[in-house]
N, C-alpha and C positions, 0 to 999 in steps of 0.2 A: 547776283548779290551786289549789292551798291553800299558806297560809303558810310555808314550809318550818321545819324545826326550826333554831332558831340555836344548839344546844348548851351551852343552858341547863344545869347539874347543881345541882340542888340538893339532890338524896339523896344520903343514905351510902351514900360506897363508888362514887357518878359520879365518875369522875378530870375534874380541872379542865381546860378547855379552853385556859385561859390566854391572855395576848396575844401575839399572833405575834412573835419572833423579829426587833424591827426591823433596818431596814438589812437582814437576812437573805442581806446580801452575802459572797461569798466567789467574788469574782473574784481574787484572790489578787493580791501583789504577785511583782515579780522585779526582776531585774538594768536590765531598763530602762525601769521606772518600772512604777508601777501601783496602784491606787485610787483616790483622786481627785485625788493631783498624777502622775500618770502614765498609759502606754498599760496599759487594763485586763487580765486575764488574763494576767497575765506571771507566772510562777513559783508560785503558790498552793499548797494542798495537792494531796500526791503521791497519787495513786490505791494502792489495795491491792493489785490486780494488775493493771501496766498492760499487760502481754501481752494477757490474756483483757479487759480493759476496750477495747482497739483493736482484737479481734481482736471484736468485739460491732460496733465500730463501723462496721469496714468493710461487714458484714454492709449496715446499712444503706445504706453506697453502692454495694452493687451494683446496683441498678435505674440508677445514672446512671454504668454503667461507661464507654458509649462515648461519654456527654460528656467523663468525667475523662480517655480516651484524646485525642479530641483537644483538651483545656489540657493534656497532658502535649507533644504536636505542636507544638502554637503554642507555648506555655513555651520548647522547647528551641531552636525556629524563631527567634524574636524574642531569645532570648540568643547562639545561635549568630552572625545577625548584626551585633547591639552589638560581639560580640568580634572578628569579622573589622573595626571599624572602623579603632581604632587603627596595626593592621598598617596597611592600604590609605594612612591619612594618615601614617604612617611612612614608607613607598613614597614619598610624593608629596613629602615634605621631604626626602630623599635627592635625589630628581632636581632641584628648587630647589637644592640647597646645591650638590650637582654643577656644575649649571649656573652658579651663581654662581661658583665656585670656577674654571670651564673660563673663565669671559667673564673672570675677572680675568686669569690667566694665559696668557690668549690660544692655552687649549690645545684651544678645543671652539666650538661654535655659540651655548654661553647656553645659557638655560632652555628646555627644552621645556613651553614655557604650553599646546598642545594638550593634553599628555599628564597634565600638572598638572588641567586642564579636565576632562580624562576620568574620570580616579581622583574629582573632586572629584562629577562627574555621579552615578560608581558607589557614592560614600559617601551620597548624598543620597538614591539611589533603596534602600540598603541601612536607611539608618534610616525610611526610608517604611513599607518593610517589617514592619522590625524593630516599629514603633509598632503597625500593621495588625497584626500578632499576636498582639501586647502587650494589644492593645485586645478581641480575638476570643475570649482566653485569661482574663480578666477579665471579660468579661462572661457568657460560660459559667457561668464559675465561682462567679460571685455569684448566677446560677438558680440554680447547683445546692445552693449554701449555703442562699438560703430556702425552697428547695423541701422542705430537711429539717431545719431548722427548723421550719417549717410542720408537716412532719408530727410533729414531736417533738411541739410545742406540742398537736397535735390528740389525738396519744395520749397523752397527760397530762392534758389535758379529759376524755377520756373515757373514763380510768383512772381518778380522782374521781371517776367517777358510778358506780363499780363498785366503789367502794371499800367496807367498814364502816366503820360513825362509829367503832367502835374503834380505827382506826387513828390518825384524826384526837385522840381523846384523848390519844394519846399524844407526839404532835408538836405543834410549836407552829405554827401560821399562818405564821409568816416563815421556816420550814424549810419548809413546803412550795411557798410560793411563792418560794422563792429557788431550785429546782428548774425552776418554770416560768421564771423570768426571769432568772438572774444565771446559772446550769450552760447553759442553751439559748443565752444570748447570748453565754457564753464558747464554746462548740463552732461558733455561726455565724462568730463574729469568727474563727474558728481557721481554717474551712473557707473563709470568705473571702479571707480574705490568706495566711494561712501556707501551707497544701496547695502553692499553686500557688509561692511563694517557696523552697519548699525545693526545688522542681525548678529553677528558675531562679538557685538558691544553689550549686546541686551543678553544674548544666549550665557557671555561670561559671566555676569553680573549676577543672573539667576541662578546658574550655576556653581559658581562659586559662594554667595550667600549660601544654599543650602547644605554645600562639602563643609562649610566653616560652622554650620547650627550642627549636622552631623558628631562635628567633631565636641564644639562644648559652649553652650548656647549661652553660656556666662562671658566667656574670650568675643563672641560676633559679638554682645553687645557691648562692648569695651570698644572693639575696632570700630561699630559704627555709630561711637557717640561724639567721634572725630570728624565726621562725614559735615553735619550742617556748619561748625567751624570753614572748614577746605570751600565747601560751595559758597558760600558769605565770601570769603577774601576772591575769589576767583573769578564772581558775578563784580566786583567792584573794578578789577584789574580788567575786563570784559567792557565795562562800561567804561572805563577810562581811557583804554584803548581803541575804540571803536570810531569816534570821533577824528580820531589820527587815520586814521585807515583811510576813510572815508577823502579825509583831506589832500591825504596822500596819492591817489586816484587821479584828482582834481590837479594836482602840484606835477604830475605826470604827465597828465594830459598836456598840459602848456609846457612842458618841457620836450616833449616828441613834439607838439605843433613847430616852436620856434624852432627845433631843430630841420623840420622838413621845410619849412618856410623858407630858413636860409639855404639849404641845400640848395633846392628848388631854382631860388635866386642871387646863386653863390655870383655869376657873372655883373650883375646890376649893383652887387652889392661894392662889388670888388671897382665898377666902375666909377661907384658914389661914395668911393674910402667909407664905405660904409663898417667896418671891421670890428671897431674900437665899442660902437655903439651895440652892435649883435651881440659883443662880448660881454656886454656890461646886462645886457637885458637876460643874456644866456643865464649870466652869473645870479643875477636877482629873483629868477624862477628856481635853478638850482639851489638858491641858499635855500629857499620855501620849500624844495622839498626834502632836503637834508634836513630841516628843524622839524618839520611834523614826519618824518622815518625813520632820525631816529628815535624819538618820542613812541613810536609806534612800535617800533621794533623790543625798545627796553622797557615798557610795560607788557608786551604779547611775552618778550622774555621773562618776566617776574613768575607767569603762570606756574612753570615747572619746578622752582624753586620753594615755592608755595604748599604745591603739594606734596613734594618731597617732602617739608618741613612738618605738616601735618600728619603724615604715610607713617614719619618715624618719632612722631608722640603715639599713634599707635602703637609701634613695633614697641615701645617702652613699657608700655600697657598692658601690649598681650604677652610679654616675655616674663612681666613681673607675674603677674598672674596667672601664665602658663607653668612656673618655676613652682610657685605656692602648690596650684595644680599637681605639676608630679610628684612634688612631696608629698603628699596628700594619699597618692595612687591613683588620686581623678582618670587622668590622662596619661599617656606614654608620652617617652622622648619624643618619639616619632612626631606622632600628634603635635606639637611643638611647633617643628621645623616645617609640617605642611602646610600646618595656620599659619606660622607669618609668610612661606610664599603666595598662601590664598588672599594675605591680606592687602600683598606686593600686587597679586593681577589683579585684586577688588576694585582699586584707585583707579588704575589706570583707562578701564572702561568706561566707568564713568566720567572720566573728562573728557574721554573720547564720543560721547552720546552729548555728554554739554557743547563738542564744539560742533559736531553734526548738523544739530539742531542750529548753531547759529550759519552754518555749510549753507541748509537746506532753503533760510532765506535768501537766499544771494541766487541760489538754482534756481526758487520759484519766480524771483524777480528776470532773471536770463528768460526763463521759459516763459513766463509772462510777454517780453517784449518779442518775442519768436513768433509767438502766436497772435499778438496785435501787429503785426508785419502782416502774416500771415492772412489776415481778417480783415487788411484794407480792402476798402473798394479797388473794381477789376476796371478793364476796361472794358465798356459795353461789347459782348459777343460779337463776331462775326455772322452775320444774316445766316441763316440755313440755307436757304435759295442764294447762295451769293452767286451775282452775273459775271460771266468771264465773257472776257472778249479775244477771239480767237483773232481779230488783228486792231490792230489801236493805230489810229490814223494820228490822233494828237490833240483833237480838238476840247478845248479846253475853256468853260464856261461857267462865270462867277454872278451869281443872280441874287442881287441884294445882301450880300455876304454883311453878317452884324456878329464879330466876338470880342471876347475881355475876359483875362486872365481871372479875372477874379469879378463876379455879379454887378459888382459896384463902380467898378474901373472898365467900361466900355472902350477898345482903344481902335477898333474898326466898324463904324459906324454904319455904313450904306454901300459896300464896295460891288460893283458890278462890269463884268468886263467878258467880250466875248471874243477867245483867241481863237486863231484861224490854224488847220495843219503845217504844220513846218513853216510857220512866223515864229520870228525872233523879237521877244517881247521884254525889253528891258522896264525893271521898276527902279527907277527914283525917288530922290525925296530926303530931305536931312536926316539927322541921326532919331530914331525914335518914332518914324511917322508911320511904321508897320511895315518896310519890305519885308522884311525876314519871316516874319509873322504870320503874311499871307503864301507863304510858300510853307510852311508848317501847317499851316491848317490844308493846304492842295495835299500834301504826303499825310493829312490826318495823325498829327500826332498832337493834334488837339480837334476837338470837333467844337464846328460854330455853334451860337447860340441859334441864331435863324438865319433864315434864306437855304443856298446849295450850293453846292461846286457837282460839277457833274463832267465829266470825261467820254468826248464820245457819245453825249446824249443819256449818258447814267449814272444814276446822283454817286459820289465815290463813298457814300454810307451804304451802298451797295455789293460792294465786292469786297473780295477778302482782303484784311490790310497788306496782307503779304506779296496778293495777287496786284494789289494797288500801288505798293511801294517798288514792286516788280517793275514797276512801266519807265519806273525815275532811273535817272543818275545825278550822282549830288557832288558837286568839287566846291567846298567849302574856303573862308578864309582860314581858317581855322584848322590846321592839318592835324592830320590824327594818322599817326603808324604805331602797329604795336613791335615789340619785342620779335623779330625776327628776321629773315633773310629778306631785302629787296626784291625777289621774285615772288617768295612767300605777299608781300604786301601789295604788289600787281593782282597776283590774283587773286585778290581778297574780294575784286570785281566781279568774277565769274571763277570760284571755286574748283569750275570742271575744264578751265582755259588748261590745251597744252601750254607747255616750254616756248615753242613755237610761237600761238597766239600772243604769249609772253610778251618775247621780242618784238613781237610787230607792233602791238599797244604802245609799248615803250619807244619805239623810233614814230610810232604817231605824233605822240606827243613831245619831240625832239628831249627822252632822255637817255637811251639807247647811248648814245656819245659820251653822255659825261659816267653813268652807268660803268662802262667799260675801261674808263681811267681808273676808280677805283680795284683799292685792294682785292681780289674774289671776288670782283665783277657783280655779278648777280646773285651770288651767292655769299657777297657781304652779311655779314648777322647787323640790325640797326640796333642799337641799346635801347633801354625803357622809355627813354628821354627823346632818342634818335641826333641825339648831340655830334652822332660821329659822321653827321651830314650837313648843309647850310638847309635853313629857313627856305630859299626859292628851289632848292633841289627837294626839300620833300615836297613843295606844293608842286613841283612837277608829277610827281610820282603818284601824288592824288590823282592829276590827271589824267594819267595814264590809265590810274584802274577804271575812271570813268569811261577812257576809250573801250577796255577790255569789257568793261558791262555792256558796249553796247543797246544804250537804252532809247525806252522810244521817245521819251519829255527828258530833257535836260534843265537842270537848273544849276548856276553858276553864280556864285555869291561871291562876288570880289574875288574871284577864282586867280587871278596874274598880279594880286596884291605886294606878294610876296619877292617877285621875279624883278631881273632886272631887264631896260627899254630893249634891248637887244631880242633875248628870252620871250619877251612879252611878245613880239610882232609875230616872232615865228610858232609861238598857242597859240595868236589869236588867226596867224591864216591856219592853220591846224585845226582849229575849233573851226571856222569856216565847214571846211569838211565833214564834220563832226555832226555838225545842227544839218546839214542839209539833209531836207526829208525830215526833220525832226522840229518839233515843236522845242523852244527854249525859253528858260525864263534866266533873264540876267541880273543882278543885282549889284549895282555900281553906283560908288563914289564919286569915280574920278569919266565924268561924263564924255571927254572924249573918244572914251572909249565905246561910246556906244550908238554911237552916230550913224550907223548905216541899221539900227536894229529897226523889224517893219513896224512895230508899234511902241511908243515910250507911255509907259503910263507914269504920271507925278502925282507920288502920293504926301499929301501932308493931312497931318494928324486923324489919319485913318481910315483919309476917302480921297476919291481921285478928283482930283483938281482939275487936271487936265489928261491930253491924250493927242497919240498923233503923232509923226514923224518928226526928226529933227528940223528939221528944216521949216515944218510948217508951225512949230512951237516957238521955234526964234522968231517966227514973225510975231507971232502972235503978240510977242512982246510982253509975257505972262508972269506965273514964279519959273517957270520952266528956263525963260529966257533970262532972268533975275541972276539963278544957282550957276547956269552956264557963263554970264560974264562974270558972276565973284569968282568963279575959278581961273575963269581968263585971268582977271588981272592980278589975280595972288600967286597962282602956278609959272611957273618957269617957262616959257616956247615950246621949248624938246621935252615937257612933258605931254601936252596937249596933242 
């Protein structure tokens, strides 16, 4: 296993990779909070078509249709008995007040306490129930959220291994992973709570409507002539705060960027008293987003204020008229006390189905961009017949080679070059003239428009890219270690290397010595950053893993850039070793270092110019010979 590419560009016409996208969030706000002073995923960006984005979605839950059947059972079970409760205790204050009423007037027996006893047994063992389903219906249903979860996350793992690095040019790091993390936790969050709340939203509302006509079909239309009132002020505070939400997102966003930015480059910053000025910029995105959150915050909070306000012009309504009622004999006490609690869980569903509804655009728009992730182009298959080659000499041949990042933007015109086994083949060439480029296109992580590269006599559209990238080692300028032990990152080369091989890779590459100064030796943890090492000690340690890949085509991209003159001599007789028997490709700046390579190709603006050993190009007196005296005379002696 070999270093992977970190999407270096340093040719004309690599589009930049850029730094990802921080914060990369867009859990969007809404009406009742959301970002980081509120519940996430509430109102965010609306999907483009949320039909066909939901109609994508369900798709995925149908493998877990007869879980979602029975949480739609339990849902409706555990709400239907919450609603029969207040009836039943309504019942039971009716026969209380009766009884009281009979013992004062001395016109009955008193209270019947068994039958009180009983309703109170049958409400007890009802919310048993009702919890037992509640509980049965919830836990279903949170399988069934990570279950697809899970598998989102897995097909997005391994939708980026199929992806081309062209894609990734074009997007930034914190747009893709805000795909994997902010759109997937907004759809689990959805499917966790909401799915099974808007049945148990809907089931109350039916439910309840009908215990409340039950009770006195004159009282429902009193409490629901409150109802288009509450929705009018609620839709306006919906609309008004929506806007904020949205902004607030945005105000977020540039507040995590600039925070990771300076992070990032707290040392540069610190070196160019840069301080004063991060602070002020800090300060400037922070006021923006303190003025549009709290704005967002104290309209989403007006909501509940509102409808309380409305809840209890009902309660005014139904009591007066429920009062009238028992005088009357209409109704009982009872009756009374169970309609205004019916009229108490009426409201509340309802605004909970209003804010669902506005939940469920924010889901569709998540799953939407899930599934256009999902639906990019792949990268063309690997051949069915792909050719292995049970030994690889090296030989390595470029026949008219014509690519460009983009149709219009040609930036390797005619390249053709035929390398010989275990030559050591340096490209030059100023900044932008395509070394780096054509070595991305030899590891295929771009394919040319025309001509071949062919390895060994076989085009590398030929073999598997695994089996093809198999053959490389790459020690980039550009170091790249992740989060873990210094031995962990050796053998990131060869996964299956002992301990053993370990150490020897590493005294190949003379870093065995400095390796052993440190704290825990080999078994130092490096941090995310790798800051708890110098610049030319991890480009050592790239090296190393390249030793331990043992591979059979080398390429070396400004590989001893980073090192110092000392460093430098003892890689380059060490790479000596290294390339022998081995095909190499070099890719260098700083030209004297590559003075003894068998073939120098000079590329400028995307085709070789020249070719040919050092010595026979400083005659020639060419650009070859041009590049090598402007460094003479600007470089120092003892660098050259």
């Amino acid at each position: 296993m070999n270093q992977p590419n970190n999407g270096s560009n340093k040719d004309k016409g690599a589009p930049a990779f850029g730094p990802g996208r921080p914060g990369g969030g867009r859990m969007g706000g809404g009406p009742m909070g959301g970002g980081p002073m509120g519940r996430p995923g509430m109102g965010g960006e609306k999907p483009k078509s949320f039909k066909k984005a939901m109609a994508t979605f369900i798709k995925y839950l149908a493998p877990y249709k007869v879980a979602l059947i029975f949480v739609l059972v339990f849902s409706i079970a555990s709400t239907v008995f919450m609603i029969v409760g207040p009836k039943m205790l309504g019942n039971a204050t009716t026969i209380l007040f009766n009884g009281i009423v009979a013992k004062a007037t001395k016109t009955g027996p008193g209270v019947d306490f068994s039958a009180i006893g009983r309703i109170c047994l049958e409400l007890v063992g009802l919310y048993v129930l009702s919890f037992i389903f509640s509980y049965l219906q919830g836990y279903i249903m949170s399988g069934v959220a990570m279950k697809i979860t899970y598998m989102f996350r897995k097909n997005i793992s391994e939708k980026i291994k199929r992806m081309p690095l062209s894609y990734f040019d074009t997007k930034t790091h914190g747009e893709v992973l805000s795909r994997v993390t902010n759109d997937v936790d907004t759809i689990s969050t959805s499917l966790a709570q909401n799915l099974s709340q808007i049945v148990t939203s809907v089931t109350m509302i039916v439910g309840v409507l009908v215990m409340m006509l039950t009770i006195s079909w004159l009282m429902t239309l009193v409490a629901l002539v409150m109802l288009p009132l509450s929705f009018a002020l609620v839709s306006i505070v919906i609309k008004a705060s929506q806007k904020y939400f949205k902004q607030q997102q945005v105000q977020l966003g540039h507040v995590d960027g600039h925070v990771e930015e300076m992070y990032g480059g707290h040392i540069v910053i610190k070196a160019f008293n840069g301080e004063e000025k991060s602070i002020q910029q800090f300060d400037k995105f922070n006021e923006a987003l303190y003025v549009v959150g709290w704005k967002s915050q104290f309209l989403s909070g007006l909501m509940m204020p509102i409808v309380t306000f409305v809840g209890n012009l009902s309660y005014v309504g139904v009591c007066i008229l429920g009062g009238y009622l028992a005088l009357q004999g209409t109704i009982g006490v009872g009756d009374i006390v169970a309609f205004i609690n019916y009229v108490r869980s009426f409201t509340m569903p309802i605004t909970q189905v209003a804010n669902i509804a506005n939940v469920l655009q924010s889901t569709a728009a998540s799953a939407e961009r899930v599934f256009e992730f999902l639906d990019e182009p792949e990268e063309v298959p690997d051949p069915v017949d792909a050719v292995t080659l049970k030994v690889v000499t090296g030989n390595v041949t470029f026949n008219h080679v014509s690519f460009g990042y983009s149709p219009d933007r040609v930036i390797i015109h005619d390249f053709s070059a035929d390398i010989k086994p275990g030559q050591k083949v340096a490209l030059v060439g100023p900044t932008g003239a395509g070394k780096t480029t054509m070595v991305k296109l030899l590891m295929r992580f771009y394919d040319i428009n025309s001509g071949s590269i062919s390895i060994d006599g076989v085009d590398i559209r030929k073999f598997k890219r695994a089996d093809l990238r198999g053959m490389f080692g790459m020690v980039l300028q550009d170091t790249w270690l992740f989060n873990g032990t210094i031995r962990e990152n050796i053998r990131y080369g060869d996964l299956t290397a002992s301990d053993e091989a370990v150490v020897a890779a590493a005294k190949m590459a003379n870093v065995d010595h400095f390796v052993r100064t440190l704290p825990h030796s080999y078994d130092l943890e490096l941090n995310e950053e790798s800051s708890n090492i110098s610049q030319g000690q991890k480009q050592l340690l790239t090296i190393a893993r390249a030793f331990l890949a043992d591979p059979k085509i080398l390429i070396l991209d400004e590989a001893t850039s980073s090192v110092d003159t000392r460093t430098e001599i003892l890689i380059q007789n060490a790479m000596v070793d290294l390339m022998k028997g081995r095909t190499s490709f070099v890719i260098a700046h700083r030209l004297s270092t590559i003075r003894d390579a068998d073939v120098i190709l000079v590329i400028k603006d995307g085709d070789i110019v020249e070719q040919g050993k050092h010595e026979e190009l400083l005659a020639a007196n060419g650009f070859y010979a041009s590049l090598y005296k402007s460094q003479f005379e600007m470089a120092p002696a003892d660098s050259l």
